[in-house]
N, C-alpha and C positions, 0 to 999 in steps of 0.2 A: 334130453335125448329122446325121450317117448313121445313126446310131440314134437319133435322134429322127423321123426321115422313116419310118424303120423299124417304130418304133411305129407312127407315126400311121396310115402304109399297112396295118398289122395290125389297129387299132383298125377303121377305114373296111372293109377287108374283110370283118372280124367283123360288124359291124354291121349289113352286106347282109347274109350269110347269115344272120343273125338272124333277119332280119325275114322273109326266106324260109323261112325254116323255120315260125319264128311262124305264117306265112300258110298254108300245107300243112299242120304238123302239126294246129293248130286243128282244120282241115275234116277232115284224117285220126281225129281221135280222136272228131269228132263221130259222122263218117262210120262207121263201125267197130260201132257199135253200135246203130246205127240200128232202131228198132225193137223192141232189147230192153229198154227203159227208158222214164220216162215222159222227152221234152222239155221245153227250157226253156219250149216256148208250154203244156206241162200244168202247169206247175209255178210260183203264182202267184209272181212277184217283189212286193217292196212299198218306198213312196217315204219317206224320212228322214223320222222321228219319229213313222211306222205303227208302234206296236204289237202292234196286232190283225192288222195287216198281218204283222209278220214271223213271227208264232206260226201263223199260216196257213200262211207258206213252212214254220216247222221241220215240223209236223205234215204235209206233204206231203214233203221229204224222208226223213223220218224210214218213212214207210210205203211210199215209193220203193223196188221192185227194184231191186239194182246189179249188173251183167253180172262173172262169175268170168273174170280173164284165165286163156288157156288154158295151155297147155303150150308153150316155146318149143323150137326146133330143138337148142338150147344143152343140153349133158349136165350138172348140177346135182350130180357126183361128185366126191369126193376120190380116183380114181383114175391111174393112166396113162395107162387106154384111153378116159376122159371126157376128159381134155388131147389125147389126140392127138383126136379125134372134133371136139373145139371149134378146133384149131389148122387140121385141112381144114375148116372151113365159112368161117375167115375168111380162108384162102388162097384160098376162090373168091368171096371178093370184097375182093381185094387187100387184104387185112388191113387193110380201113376200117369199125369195129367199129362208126360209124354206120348204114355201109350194112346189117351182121348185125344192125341194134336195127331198123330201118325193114323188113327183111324178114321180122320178127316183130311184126307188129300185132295188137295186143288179145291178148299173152301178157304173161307174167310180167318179161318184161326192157322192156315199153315205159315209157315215160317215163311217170309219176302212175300207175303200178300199184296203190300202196297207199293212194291216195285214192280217194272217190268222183270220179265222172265229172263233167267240164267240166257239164253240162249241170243238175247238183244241186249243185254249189258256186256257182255264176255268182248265180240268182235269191236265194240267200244271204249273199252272203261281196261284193257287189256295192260297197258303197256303203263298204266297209274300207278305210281309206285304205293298207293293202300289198297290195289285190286284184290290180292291177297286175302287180306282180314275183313274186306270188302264183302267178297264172296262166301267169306266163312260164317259171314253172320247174314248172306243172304238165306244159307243154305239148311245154317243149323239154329237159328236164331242166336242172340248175343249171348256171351257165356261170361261169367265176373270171374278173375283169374282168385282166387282165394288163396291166403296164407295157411290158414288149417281149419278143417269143419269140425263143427261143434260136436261131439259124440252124442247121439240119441237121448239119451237119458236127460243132457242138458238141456236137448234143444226143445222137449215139451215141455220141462219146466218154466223155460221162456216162454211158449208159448199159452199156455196155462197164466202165466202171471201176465204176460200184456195185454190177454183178455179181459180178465177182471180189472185191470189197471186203466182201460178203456182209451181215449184218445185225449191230444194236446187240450187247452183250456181255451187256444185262439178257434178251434172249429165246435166246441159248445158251447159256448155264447148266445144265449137265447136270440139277440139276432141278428146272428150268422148261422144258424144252424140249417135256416133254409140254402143258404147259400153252396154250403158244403152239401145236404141233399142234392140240389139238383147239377153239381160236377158229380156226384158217383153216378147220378140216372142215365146221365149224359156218356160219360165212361160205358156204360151197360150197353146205351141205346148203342153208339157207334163202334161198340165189339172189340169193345177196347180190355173191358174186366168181366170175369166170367161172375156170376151170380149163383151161390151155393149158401146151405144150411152153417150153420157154426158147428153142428156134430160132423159133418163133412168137412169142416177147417181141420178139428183135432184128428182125423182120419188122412188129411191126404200129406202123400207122402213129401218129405224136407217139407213142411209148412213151416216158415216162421209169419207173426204178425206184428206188424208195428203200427202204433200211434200214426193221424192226421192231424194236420195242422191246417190253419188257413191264413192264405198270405192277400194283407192288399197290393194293391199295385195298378197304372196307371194305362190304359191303351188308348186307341184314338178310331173314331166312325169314320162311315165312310167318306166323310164331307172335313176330314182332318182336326176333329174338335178331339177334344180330351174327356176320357169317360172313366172312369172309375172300371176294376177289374179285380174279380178273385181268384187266387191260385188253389186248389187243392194241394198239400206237399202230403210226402210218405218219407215219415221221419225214421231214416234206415242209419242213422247214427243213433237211437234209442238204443241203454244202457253201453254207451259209449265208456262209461269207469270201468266197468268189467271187460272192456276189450272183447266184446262177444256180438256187436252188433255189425251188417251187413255191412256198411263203411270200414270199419274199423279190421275188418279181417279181410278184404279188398286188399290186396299187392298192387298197389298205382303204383309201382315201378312195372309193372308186368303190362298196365296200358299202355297206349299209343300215345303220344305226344301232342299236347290241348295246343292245336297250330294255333288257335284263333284268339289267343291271349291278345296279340299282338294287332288286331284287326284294324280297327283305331287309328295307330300312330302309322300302320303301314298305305291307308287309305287317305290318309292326311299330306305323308311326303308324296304321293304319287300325285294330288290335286297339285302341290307346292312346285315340283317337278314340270308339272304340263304348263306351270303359268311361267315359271322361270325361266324353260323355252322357249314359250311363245308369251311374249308380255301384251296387254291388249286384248288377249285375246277372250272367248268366251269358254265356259269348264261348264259341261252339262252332268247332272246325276241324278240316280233316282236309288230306289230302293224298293225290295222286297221282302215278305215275309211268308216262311213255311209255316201254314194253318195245321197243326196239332202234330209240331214238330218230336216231340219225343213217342210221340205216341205210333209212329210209322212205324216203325222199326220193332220186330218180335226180339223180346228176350226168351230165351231157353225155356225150357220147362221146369227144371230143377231152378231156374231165377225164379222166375215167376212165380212159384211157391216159396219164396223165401219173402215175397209183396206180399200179401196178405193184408186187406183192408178192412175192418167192420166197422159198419154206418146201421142206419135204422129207416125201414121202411115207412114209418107215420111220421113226416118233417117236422110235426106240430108237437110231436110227443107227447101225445094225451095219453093219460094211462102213468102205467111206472117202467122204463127200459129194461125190457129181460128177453131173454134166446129168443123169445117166439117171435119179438117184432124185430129181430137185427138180423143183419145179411152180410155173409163173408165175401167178398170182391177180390177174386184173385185177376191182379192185372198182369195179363200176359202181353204190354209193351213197355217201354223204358218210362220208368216213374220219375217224377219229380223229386229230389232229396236222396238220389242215389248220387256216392261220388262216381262211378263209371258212368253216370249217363253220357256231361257234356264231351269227354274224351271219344266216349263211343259215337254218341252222335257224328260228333267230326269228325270222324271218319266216312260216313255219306254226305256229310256240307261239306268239307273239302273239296271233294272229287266234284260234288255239283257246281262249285265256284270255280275250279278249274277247268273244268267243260265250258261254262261260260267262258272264261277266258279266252280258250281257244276259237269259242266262235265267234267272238268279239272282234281276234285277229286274224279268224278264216275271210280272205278276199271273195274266196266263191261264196260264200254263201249271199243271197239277196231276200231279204227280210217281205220283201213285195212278193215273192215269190215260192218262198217258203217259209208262211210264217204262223208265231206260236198262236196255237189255239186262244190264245191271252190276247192277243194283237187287239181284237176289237173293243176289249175292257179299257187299253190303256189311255189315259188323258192324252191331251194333248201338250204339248211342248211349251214353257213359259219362260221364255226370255225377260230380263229384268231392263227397266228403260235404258236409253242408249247415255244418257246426260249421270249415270250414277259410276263413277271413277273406279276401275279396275286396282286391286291392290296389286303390290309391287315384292315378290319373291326374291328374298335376299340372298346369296349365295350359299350351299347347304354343303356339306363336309363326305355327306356319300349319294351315290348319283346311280339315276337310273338309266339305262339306256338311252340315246338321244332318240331313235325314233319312236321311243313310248309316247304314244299319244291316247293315250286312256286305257281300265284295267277295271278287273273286279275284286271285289273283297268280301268276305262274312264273317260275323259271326256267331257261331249255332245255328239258331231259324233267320241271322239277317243277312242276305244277302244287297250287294249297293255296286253300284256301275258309275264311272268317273270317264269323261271324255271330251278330248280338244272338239269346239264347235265350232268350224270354220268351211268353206267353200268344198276345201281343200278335203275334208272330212267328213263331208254328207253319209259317206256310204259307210265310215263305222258307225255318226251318229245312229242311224237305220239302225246297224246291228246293236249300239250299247241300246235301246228301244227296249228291246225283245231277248236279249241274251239269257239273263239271268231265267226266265218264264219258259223261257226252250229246254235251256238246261236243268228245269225241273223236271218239263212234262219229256225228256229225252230220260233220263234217272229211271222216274218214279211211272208207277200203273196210271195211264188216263183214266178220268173220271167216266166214267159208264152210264151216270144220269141214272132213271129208269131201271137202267140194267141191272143195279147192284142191289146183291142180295140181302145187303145190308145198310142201311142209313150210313153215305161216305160224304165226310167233305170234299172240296177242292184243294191239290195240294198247295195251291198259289192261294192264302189270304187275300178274297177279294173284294172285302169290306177294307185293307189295308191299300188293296192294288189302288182302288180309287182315288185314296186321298196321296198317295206317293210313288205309286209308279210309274208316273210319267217323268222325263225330261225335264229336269229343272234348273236352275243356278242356284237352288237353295234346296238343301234337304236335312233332315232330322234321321243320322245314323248311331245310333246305339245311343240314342240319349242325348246326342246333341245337335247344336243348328250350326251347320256349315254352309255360309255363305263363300262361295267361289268366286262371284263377283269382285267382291269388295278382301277375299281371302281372310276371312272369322272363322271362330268357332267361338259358338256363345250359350250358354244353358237357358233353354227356353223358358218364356215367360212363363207358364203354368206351374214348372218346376222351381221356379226363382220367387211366385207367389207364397208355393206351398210352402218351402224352406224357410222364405225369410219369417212366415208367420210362425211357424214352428221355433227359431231361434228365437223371437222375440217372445212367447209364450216360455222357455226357456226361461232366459233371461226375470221373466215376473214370477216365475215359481221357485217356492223357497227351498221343494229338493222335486229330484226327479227318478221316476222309476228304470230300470235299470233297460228295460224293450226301447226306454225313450232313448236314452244317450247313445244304444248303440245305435238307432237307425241315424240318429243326428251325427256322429262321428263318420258313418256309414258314407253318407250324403256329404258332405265335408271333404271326406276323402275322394270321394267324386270328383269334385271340383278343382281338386290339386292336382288333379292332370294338368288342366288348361291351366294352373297359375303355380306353376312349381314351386315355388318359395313361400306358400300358402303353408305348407308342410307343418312351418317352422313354430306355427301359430296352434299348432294340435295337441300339444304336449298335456297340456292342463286339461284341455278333455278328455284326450286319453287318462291319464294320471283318476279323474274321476269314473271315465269305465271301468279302469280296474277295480277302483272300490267298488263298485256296484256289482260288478259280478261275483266278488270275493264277498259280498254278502249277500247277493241274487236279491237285497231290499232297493229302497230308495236309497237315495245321495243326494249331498248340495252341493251347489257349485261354490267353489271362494270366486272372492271379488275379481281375481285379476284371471277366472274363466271367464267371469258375464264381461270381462272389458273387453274379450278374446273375442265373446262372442257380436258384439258391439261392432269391433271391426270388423267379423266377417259379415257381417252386413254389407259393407262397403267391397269388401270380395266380392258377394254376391252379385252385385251390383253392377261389376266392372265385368262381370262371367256372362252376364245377360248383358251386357250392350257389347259383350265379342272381344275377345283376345285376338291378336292377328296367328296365324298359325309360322311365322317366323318368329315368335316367341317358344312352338312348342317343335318343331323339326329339329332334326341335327345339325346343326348350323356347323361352317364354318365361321373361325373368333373372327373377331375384327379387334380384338385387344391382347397379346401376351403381357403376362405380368407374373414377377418370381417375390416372393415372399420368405421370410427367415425368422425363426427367434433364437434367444440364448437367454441366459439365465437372468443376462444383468438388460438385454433392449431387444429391441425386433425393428426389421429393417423391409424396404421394399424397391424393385426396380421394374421400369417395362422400357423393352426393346422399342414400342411403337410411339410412346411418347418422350422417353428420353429422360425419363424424371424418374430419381432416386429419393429415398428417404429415410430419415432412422429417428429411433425414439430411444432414451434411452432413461429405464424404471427409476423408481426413489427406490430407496433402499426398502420400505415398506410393499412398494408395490412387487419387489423381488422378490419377496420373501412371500409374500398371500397370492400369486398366482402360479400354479402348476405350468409348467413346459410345454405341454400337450394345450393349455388355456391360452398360453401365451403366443403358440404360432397358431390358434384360430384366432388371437386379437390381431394377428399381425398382418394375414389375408384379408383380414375385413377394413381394416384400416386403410390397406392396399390396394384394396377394388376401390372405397371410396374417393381418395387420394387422384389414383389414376382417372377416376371415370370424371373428375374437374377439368384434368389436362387431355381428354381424348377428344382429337380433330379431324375423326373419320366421319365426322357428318352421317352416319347410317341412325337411324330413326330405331333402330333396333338390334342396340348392339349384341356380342358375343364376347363376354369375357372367358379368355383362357388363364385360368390361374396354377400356377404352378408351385407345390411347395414338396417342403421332403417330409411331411409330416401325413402319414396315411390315412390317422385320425382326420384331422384337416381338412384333406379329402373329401370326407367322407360326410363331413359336419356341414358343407358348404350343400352337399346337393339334399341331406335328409337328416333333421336332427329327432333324436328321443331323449331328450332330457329329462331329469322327472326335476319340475322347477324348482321345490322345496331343498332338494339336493344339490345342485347345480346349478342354481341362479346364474351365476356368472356367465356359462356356456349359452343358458334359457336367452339371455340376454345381447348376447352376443350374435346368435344367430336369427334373433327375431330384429336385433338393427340391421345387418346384413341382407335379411330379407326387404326390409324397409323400401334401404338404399335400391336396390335392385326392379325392384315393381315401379320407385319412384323414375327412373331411366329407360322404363321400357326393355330392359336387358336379360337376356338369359346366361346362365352359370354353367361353364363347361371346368370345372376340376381335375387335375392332374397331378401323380405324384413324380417326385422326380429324386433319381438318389442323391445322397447330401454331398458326396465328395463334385456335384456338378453343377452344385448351387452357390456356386462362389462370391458373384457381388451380393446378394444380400448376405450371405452367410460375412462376411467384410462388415456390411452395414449393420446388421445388429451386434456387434461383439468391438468393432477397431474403434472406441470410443477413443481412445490416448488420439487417435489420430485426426486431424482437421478435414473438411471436407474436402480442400483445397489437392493433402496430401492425399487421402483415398480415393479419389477420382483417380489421380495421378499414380497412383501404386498400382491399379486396376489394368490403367490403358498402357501404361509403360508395358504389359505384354506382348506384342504382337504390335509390329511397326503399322497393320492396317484398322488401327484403332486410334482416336484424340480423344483428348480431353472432355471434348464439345458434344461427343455422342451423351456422357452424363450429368446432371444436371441436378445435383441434390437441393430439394428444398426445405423449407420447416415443416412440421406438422401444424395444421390447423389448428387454432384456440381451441375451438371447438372438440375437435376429438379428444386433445387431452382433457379438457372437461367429463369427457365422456369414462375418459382410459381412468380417471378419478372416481366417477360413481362407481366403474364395475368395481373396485376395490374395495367400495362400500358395501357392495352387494354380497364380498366373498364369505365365505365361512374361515372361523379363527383357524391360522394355520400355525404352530408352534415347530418353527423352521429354524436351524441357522441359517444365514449369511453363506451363499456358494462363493469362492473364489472367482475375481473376476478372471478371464481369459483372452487370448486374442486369438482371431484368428488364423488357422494352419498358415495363410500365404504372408498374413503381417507377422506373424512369427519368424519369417525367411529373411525377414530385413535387418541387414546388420549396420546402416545406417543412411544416410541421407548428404546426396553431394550438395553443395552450397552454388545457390542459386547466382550466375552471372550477370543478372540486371532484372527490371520487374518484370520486364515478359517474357523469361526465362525460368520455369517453373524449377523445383528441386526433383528429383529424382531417384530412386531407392537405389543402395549395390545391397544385392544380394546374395545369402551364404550359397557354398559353393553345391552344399545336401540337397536342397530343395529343387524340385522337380517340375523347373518352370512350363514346361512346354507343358503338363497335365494342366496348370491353371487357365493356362493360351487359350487348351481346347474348351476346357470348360466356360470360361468369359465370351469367349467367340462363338458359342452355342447357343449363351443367352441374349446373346448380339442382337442373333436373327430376329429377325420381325414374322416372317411366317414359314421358315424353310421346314418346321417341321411340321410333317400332313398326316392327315390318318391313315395309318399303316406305314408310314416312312420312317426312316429313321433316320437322323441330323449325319451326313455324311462327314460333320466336324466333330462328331460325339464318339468316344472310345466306350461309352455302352451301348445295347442296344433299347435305348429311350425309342419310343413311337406313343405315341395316342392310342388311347384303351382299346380293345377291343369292340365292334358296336355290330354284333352279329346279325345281319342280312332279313331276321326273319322281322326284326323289329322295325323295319321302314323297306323293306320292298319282298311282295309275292313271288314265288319261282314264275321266272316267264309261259314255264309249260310244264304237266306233267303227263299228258295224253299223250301228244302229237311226239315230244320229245322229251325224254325220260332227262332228270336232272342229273347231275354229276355231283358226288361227293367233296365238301370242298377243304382246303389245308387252311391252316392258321391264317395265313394270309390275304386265301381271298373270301375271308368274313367282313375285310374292311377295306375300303380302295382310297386311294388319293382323287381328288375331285376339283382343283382349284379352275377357274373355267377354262382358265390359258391349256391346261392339259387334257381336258375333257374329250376335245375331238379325236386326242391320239389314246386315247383308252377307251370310250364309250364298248368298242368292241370285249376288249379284254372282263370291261367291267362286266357287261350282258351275260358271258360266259361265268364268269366267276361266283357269281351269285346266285345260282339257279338253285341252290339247295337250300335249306331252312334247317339249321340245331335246334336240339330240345331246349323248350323252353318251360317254365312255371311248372 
């Protein structure tokens, strides 16, 4: 109760000085500038769905002075005598690093330094639905929503002991130590982290300090080579067991929503989309990068003291490390290793990727004529030769707009632009050119050159502009290489070097340190975007992570890791020469198929090929497999089965698999087995994955209820009966059914071979014998009329109880071949069955949120029907429908 009072009184306090601050700094930052810039009353605003209206405001921004902040009181040195010079300014104002930010207005340490001025974002950025929290952290810098603050007495103790306890083991490393030196000098130089004594740490007010770490990690020069790269991080989950670190007392339900989870797959169906439309045709994209993307953005002042860094000013560390040679770095922007950064951040990428959007799809705008400062940086345009074969977009299950002809997407610092290259589209080509680069330098504070008071970069990375911001049919977004051309996504070759050595190093070591497995699992899990059923194959790695962190030493791998990891070699390998991206979209199926088990067989049907089938257990294998094992043998069996008899000719199919088993489900898209426990399952789904990669095929799973799974629920259970008779019991419902629609055949040697080893595989089960049963509908039958010649089959009468017409609906449900669509529901169906939910944020961007503000959307229009026949009488409905985006991750 005492720390809940505690919160709350924290909460309620915060939230007046909020709004007081809100309320002053507003007037202060208007006030500040007064006069050197135009106003929001010069500067036209325009009302939701003005076009002309909001190219007005850019062209009036865009020609907008923006005042250079000046020089602050603050020493901006990686010295001693810059630390003591900064530690007396905030000893004469009781070391409340607030009050030293407020008694520097309109310099380089005030809050929204690196954006343009309240007063040319507002008539802009107005009608965005995060304008709001936009503004609030233009105005008062970011604030971290906190569950409850440490009481004083604890919080020096903390700080007191992370002192002495000094920083992580990856940034003192003899050598990496220069490496972490010169990102703190660098932090210093560009006015990023203030420079003060360590008695000035234990002095200023809310200090917390936490441990540095150093991270590697990979970037690319100007000329698109691959370089080697360090991270600084600030490890703000330190003493994460005691629940007391800056993470850990962070309410992320109280942040904004991480839009850009999604970036990826929603950038991928929109290429998939513009080719599907236009087939032939050319897909231009490029890509950008924000140069010292966290670092724009002020946190609070009360954050900022809770950052706290000590490094040491002699890199070489000659001597013995004590107070006199180490330097406290409070950074006053968003650090690395905060969970609120990437949330917060996206909240200014967002808005920047949606400004692009709009200008992508602004007609007036002309890139010859108003164009981004950037224009002369950007390469030029690389079309790939004319003789290299356009890939072939297979029909996808939700749809975007038909006049989408290209879009943007980011995510964090990456911004990327996608666009139809045709005659027809010169003039957005132009604009997808420049878009992204405009609506940076439209956001953010032009660079000043000369002017700036302070060493500033360019908000546009333009060691990265070079090697990818031009127009390409190939580019490298978030990690991977999207060929549009040819329609790939494929794990580029420097990455697919590094990995495969790494696994193979792996592989000859007799155990591995526990930083090893995770980044290898890390990397792994990567890759199972592009090859979903990769999954299935992680378990035994995982299984070895756990140990390793549950004793933070080494581990070995068992043999059937290094075989795991053996084949992901061959993953590897198929990831670098390009998955088509109709393996990884939401496809509409090209295959329905229903699946069943029962105690004593398991059974399977598809509507599209017409082939039935049932197996039916030894009394052994009834007894050693669980229910739940038995309808995932029975799916997997069933994909196999079918995908022999499927004559849809599609190069890349979609199985729709349908069962009543949620497990099942669930085991087909994502398994966690732990193998020693589970072999059976282990094994089950790493065949099923097999089969599936071997086909070229993606996995779409669905559950369905049991009283509506009728023919296989018949087929695994009505053994007394011949196939002859259960075809015939089936279709005798409903006079618009024969015989001839099903087709039951044997199971392959082979699988039963198969269905033999899992048995071998299982753990002793000491079961009785279930009774055998038949099914609800063969239960109905009170007996069998006598056949009048041979090609007059027998026919059931049945009891007068049974409630034929539910079975009708239910058989005629699984009839269909594709009537049931995403979002629809089987107009033959007495439930309501539809296709899962596939909410909107996860394959397509809101069309607008400047120009025209999104709509909240209902259950229904998170997912649309899309088959092509209907396409042209929805495209409208669909464009509307989907303009919003749910919380995601």
């Amino acid at each position: 109760m005492e720390k809940q009072t505690r919160r709350r009184n924290s909460t309620d306090g915060h939230d007046r000085e909020r709004r007081t601050e809100e309320s002053g700094d507003r007037q202060n930052h208007k006030d500040r500038h007064k006069g050197e810039r135009p106003t929001a009353e010069s500067i036209d605003t325009f009302e939701l769905g003005d076009n002309d209206g909001f190219f007005r405001t850019v062209q009036q921004v865009y020609h907008a002075s923006v005042p250079i902040p000046t020089a602050s009181t603050v020493k901006f040195e990686y010295t001693a005598e810059a630390a003591s010079h900064n530690s007396a300014l905030l000893e004469s104002v009781d070391f409340d690093l607030a009050k030293l930010i407020e008694s520097n207005p309109g310099t380089t340490i005030s809050y929204g330094s690196e954006l343009r001025p309240w007063d040319q974002l507002f008539p802009l950025l107005r009608h965005h639905d995060d304008w709001n929290s936009f503004e609030e952290d233009l105005m008062n810098g970011i604030d971290y929503p906190f569950k409850e603050e440490v009481d004083e007495a604890e919080r020096k103790r903390m700080l007191e002991a992370n002192i002495a306890r000094g920083n992580h083991k990856s940034a003192l490393n003899p050598e990496d130590r220069h490496h972490v030196t010169k990102l703190m000098r660098s932090d210093v130089d560009l006015g990023y982290a203030i420079p003060v004594t360590i008695d000035c740490v234990r002095n200023l007010k809310e200090a917390e300090v936490y441990p540095i770490g150093l991270q590697s990690q990979l970037t690319i020069d100007a000329e698109g080579n691959v370089i080697p790269k360090k991270r600084a991080t600030h490890d703000l989950s330190h003493n994460r067991t005691t629940g007391e670190s800056v993470n850990q007392r962070v309410d992320m339900s109280e942040m904004p929503p991480a839009k850009y989870g999604h970036a990826l797959s929603r950038f991928i169906h929109l290429i998939h989309h513009i080719r599907r439309r236009h087939p032939g045709k050319r897909i231009l994209c490029n890509k950008f990068d924000i140069e010292k993307a966290y670092r724009r953005l002020h946190t609070r002042a009360r954050i900022a003291a809770k950052c706290v860094a000590i490094w040491f000013f002699d890199d070489m560390w000659k001597g013995t490390a004590e107070e006199s040679n180490q330097v406290g770095l409070i950074l006053t922007r968003l650090p690395f290793g905060a969970a609120p950064a990437p949330p917060k951040f996206c909240t200014t990428s967002e808005i920047v990727f949606d400004l692009a959007n709009d200008l992508l799809e602004c007609d007036q705008w002309e890139p010859d004529k108003l164009p981004s400062p950037h224009a002369a940086l950007l390469p030029p345009i690389e079309r790939l030769a004319e003789d290299i074969p356009f890939g072939i977009a297979e029909e996808a299950d939700v749809g975007l707009p038909d006049q989408c002809m290209g879009g943007v997407d980011g995510y964090i610092d990456d911004g990327a632009c996608a666009v139809l290259d045709t005659d027809e589209t010169k003039s957005m080509v132009a604009r997808a050119a420049q878009a992204v680069v405009m609506a940076l330098f439209l956001v953010f504070r032009p660079l000043a050159k000369g002017l700036e008071a302070i060493q500033r970069p360019d908000i546009a990375s333009i060691r990265k502009m070079h090697a990818e911001g031009g127009l390409a049919e190939i580019v490298i977004f978030l990690g991977w290489l999207i060929d549009t051309r040819r329609l790939l996504i494929a794990l580029p070759k420097d990455k697919w070097k590094v990995w495969s050595e790494q696994i193979k190093q792996c592989i000859a070591s007799d155990s591995l340190p526990c930083k090893t497995i995770q980044t290898l699992v890390g990397r792994l899990n990567h890759v199972c975007y592009i090859i979903p059923d990769a999954r299935h194959f992680m378990n035994e790695l995982r299984a070895a992570e756990k140990a390793a962190q549950a004793s933070d030493k080494f581990v070995s791998l068992t043999g059937r890791a290094k075989d795991d990891l053996r084949l992901w070699l061959d993953f590897l390998h198929s990831a670098t020469e390009g998955i088509s991206l109709n393996r990884i979209v939401f496809r509409k199926p090209t295959l329905h198929s229903y699946s069943d088990a029962s105690e004593w067989g398991i059974g399977g049907f598809s509507p599209h090929t017409g082939v039935g089938w049932r197996y039916e257990f030894t009394e052994s294998q009834h007894k050693t497999f669980t229910l739940n094992c038995k309808e995932f043998i029975a799916v997997v069996v069933d994909s196999t089965i079918q995908a022999k008899f499927d004559t849809s000719g599609c190069p890349y199919p979609c199985h729709l698999h349908w069962s009543d088993s949620s497990c099942t489900v669930g085991w087909l898209r994502k398994s966690n087995f732990e193998p020693n426990e589970q072999p059976v399952h282990d094994e089950v789904a790493r065949f099923h994955a097999r089969q599936m990669m071997e086909i070229n095929a993606c996995n779409y799973s669905q559950h369905l209820p049991g009283r509506e799974n009728v023919i296989t629920d018949c087929f695994s259970r009505d053994f007394h009966l011949s196939d002859d008779q259960l075809v015939t019991m089936l279709t005798s419902l409903d006079s618009s059914l024969c015989p001839s629609m099903i087709k039951i055949v044997p199971v392959p040697d082979e699988i039963i071979c198969w269905i033999s080893k899992l048995e071998q595989l299982a753990p002793e089960r000491m079961e009785s014998p279930k009774a055998r049963s038949p099914s609800s509908l063969a239960a109905g039958i009170s007996g069998w009329n006598s056949s009048n010649g041979p090609d007059t089959p027998t026919t059931p009468y049945w009891k007068t109880s049974i409630k034929l017409d539910d079975y009708a609906c239910a058989v005629l449900s699984c009839m269909q071949k594709d009537e049931v669509t995403l979002g629809a529901v089987d107009p033959l169906s007495r439930s309501s069955r539809a296709l899962r939910v596939r909410p909107s944020i996860m394959w397509q961007r809101p069309s607008s949120h400047i120009i025209t503000r999104a709509q909240s959307p209902t259950d229904s229009e998170m997912y649309t029907a899309t088959s092509d026949a209907r396409q042209a009488d929805t495209s409208e409905s669909t464009h509307q429908e989907n303009t919003n985006e749910p919380s995601n991750q």
